[in-house]
C-alpha positions in Angstrom: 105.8 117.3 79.9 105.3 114.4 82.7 108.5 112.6 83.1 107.8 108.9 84.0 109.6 107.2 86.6 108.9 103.6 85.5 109.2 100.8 89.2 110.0 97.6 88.3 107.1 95.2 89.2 109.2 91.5 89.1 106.9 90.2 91.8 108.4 91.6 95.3 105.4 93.7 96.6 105.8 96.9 98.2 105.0 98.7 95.1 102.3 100.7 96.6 104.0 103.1 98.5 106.6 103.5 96.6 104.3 104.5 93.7 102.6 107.1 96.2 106.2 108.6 97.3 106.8 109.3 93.5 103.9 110.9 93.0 104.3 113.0 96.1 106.8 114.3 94.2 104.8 115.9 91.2 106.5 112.6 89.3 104.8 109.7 87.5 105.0 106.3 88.7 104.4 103.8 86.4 105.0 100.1 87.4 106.1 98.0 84.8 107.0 94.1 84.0 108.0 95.0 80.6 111.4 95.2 79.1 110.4 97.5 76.7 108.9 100.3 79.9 112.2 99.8 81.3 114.5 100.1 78.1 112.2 103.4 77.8 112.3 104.8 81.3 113.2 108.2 82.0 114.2 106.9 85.7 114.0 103.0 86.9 113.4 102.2 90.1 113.9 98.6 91.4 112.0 98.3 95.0 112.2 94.9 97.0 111.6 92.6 99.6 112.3 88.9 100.1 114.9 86.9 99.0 117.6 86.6 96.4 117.0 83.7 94.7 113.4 84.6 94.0 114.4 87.8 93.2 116.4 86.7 90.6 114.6 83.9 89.5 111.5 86.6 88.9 113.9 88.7 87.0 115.3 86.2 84.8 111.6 84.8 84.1 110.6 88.3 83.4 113.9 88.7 80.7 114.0 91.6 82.6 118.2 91.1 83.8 119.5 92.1 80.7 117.4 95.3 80.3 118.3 96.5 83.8 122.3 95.5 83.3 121.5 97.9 80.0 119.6 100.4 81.4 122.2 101.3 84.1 125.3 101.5 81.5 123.0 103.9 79.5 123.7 106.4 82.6 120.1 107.4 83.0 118.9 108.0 86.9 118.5 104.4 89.0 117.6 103.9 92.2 117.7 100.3 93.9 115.6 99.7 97.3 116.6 97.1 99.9 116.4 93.9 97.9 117.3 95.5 94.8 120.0 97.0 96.4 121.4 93.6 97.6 120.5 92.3 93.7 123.2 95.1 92.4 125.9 92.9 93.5 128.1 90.1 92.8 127.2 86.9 94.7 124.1 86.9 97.5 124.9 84.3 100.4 121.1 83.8 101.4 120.0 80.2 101.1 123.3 79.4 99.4 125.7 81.0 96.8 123.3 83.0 94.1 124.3 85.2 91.2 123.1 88.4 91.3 123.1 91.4 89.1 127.0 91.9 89.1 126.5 95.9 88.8 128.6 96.4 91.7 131.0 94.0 92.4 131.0 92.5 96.2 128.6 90.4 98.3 125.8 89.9 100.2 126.5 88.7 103.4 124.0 87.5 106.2 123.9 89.8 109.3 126.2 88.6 112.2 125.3 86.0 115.2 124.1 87.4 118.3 122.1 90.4 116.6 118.3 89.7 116.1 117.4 89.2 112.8 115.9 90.6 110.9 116.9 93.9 111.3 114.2 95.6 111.4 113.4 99.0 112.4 114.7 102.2 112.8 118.5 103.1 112.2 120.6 105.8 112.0 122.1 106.6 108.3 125.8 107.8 108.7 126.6 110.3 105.6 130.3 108.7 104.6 130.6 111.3 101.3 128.4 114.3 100.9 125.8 113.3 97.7 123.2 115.4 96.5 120.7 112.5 97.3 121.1 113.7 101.1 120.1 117.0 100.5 118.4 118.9 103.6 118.8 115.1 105.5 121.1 115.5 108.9 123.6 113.0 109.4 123.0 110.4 111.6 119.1 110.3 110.9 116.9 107.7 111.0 115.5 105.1 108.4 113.7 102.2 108.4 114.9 98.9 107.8 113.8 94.9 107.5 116.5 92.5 106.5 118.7 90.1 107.5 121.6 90.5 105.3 123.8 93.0 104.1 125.5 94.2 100.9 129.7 94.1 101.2 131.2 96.0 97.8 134.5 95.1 97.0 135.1 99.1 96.3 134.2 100.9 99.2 133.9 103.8 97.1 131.0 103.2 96.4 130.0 103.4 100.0 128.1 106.8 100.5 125.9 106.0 103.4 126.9 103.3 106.1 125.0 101.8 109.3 126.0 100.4 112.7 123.9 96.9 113.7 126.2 94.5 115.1 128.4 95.0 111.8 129.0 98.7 110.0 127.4 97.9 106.3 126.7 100.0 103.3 123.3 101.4 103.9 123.4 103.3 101.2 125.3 102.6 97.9 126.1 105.4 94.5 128.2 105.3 91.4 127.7 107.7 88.8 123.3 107.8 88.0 123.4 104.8 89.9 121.9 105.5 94.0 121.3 102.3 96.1 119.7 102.1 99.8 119.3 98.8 102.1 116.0 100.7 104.0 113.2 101.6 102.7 112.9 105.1 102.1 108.8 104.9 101.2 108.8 103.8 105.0 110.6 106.8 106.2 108.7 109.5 107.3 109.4 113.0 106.2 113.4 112.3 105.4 112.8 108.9 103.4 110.2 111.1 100.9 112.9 113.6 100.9 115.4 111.1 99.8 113.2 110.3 96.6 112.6 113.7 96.1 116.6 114.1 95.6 117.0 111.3 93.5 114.1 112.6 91.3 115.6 116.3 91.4 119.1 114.4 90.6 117.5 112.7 88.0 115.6 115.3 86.1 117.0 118.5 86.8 
């Protein structure tokens, strides 16, 4: 049986290659603006770029806030990608004080003053707890990156994967089925479609 790994389409673009590192993977993709794909999705994936006030705004438009908020209390496999990383927390500081998902308490916080924004390029990924989603991936390897501010989590727990770039930040974020990264895996090379592959192994095996 094909499992379906459902992408959340709220308007953000990118959806392309992510789609194509899915299906790399033997998996599905199947990109979706519908509550009901999402309330029925094996694995969710919510990709990004831009800001977090349109972000939200397209979510909340979409009624798609509430299904996401449900879906990730169900336990099934998540994974959130740059700006829907940054929309798993509290409070975003971009362009003002906007409420995000509140999955994972904390904020986003603009990148500090005398570093180029955006970041963008490549970065090295620091492994802070062993996690199956780093399987075969060295520590200290390289991922790319474009954005110009960072998520802060009041419980560094959560804190699997962190990077160096004028401020240490969680790069990469997990609690329970949830797995968070602020790069772009699909952009990657050869480790980022590794990295999907161990979510989708973590998430149907």
């Amino acid at each position: 049986m094909t499992k379906r790994v459902v992408i959340v389409d709220y308007g953000a673009g990118n959806l392309r290659s992510v789609a194509r590192a899915v299906a790399h993977h033997g998996y599905e993709p199947f990109v979706s603006a519908h509550a009901r794909d999402i309330e029925a999705a094996e694995a969710l994936i919510l990709p990004g770029v831009g800001a977090a006030a349109d972000t939200m705004r397209n979510l909340q438009e979409g009624a798609l806030v509430e299904p996401i908020r449900a879906y990730i209390a169900s336990g099934r496999p998540f994974l959130g990608v740059c700006m829907g990383q940054q929309a798993l927390l509290s409070v975003s500081e971009e362009g003002g004080e906007h409420p995000c998902l509140d999955v994972i308490p904390g904020r986003v916080r603009r990148l500090p003053s005398g570093q180029k924004v955006p970041h963008m390029g490549w970065n090295q990924v620091s492994q802070r707890i062993a996690h199956p989603v780093f399987a075969g991936i060295d520590d200290g390897a390289y991922f790319y990156f474009v954005h110009s501010f960072y998520p802060d989590p009041s419980d560094s727990a959560v804190v699997i994967g962190e990077t160096d770039y004028g401020v240490r930040f969680a790069s990469v974020l997990a609690r329970d089925n949830l797995v968070a990264t602020q790069f772009h895996p699909e952009k990657s090379g050869a480790d980022g479609l590794r990295f999907y592959g161990n979510f989708l192994n973590m998430a149907f095996t």
